[in-house]
N, C-alpha and C positions, 0 to 999 in steps of 0.2 A: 050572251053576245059573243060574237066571233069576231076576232079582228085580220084583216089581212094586207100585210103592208109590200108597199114594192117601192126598194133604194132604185134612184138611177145618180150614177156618176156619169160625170163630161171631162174626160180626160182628153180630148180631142177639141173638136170645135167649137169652142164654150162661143161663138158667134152664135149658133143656133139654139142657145137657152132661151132666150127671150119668145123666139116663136114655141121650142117646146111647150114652155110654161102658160103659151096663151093657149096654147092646144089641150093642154090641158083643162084648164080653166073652160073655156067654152065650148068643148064640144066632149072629150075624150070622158072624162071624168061623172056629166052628165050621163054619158050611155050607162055607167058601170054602174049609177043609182038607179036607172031606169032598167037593169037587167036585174035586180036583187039588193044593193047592195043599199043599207037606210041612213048612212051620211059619211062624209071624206073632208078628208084635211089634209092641205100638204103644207110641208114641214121645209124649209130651207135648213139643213143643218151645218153646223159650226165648222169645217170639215177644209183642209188644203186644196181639196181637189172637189170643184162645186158639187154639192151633193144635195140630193131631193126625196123627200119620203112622201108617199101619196100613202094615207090612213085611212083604210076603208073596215066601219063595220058593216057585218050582217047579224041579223036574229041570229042564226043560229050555222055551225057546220053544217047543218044538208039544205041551205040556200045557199050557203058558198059554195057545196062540190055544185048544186045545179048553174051558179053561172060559170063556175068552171070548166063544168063537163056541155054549155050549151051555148058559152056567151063568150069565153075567155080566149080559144082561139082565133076568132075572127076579127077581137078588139085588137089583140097584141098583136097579129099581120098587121092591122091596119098604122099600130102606130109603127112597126119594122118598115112596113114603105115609103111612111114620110120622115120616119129617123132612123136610118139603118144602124146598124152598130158600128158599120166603117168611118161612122161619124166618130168611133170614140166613145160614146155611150156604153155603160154597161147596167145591165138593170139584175135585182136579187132580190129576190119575192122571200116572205116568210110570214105564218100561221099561227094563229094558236085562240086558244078559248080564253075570256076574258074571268077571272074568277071573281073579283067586285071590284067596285069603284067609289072612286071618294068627287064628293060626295052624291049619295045617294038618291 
């Protein structure tokens, strides 16, 4: 399993979480299962400054480089034109292989 998470912070407009989070929720989040990705979770974490972690696995690293190399640009424009960064937003992606899990 490969996991691939992406933080976003609201250090700016924390008005527009709400719609974020439903865009997530119904539409965003959806495509990223429907390009590869076999289940997500987001995460509210405990954090000063509101912060969100969307947890997505895949099977394997070479379904993640393919919706990355086939899927991942067009998603992240599409979410830059409806939440620019100027909004305050900052987002930090990061990877890695899952090595096992409890439980089984």
């Amino acid at each position: 399993m490969f996991l691939y998470t992406v933080r976003c912070r609201f250090r700016g407009d924390v008005q527009s979480i709400d719609h974020w989070l439903a865009w997530m929720r119904d539409v965003h989040i959806e495509e990223v299962l429907e390009c590869g990705a076999k289940s997500a979770s987001v995460v509210k974490m405990d954090t000063d400054v509101p912060t969100y972690e969307i947890r997505y696995q895949f099977n394997s690293r070479g379904e993640f480089e393919i919706y990355e190399r086939d899927h991942a640009p067009r998603l992240r424009a599409e979410g830059l034109e409806l939440f620019p960064l100027d909004l305050g937003l900052s987002y930090e992606r990061t990877t890695g292989e899952m090595l096992f899990a409890f439980p089984d």
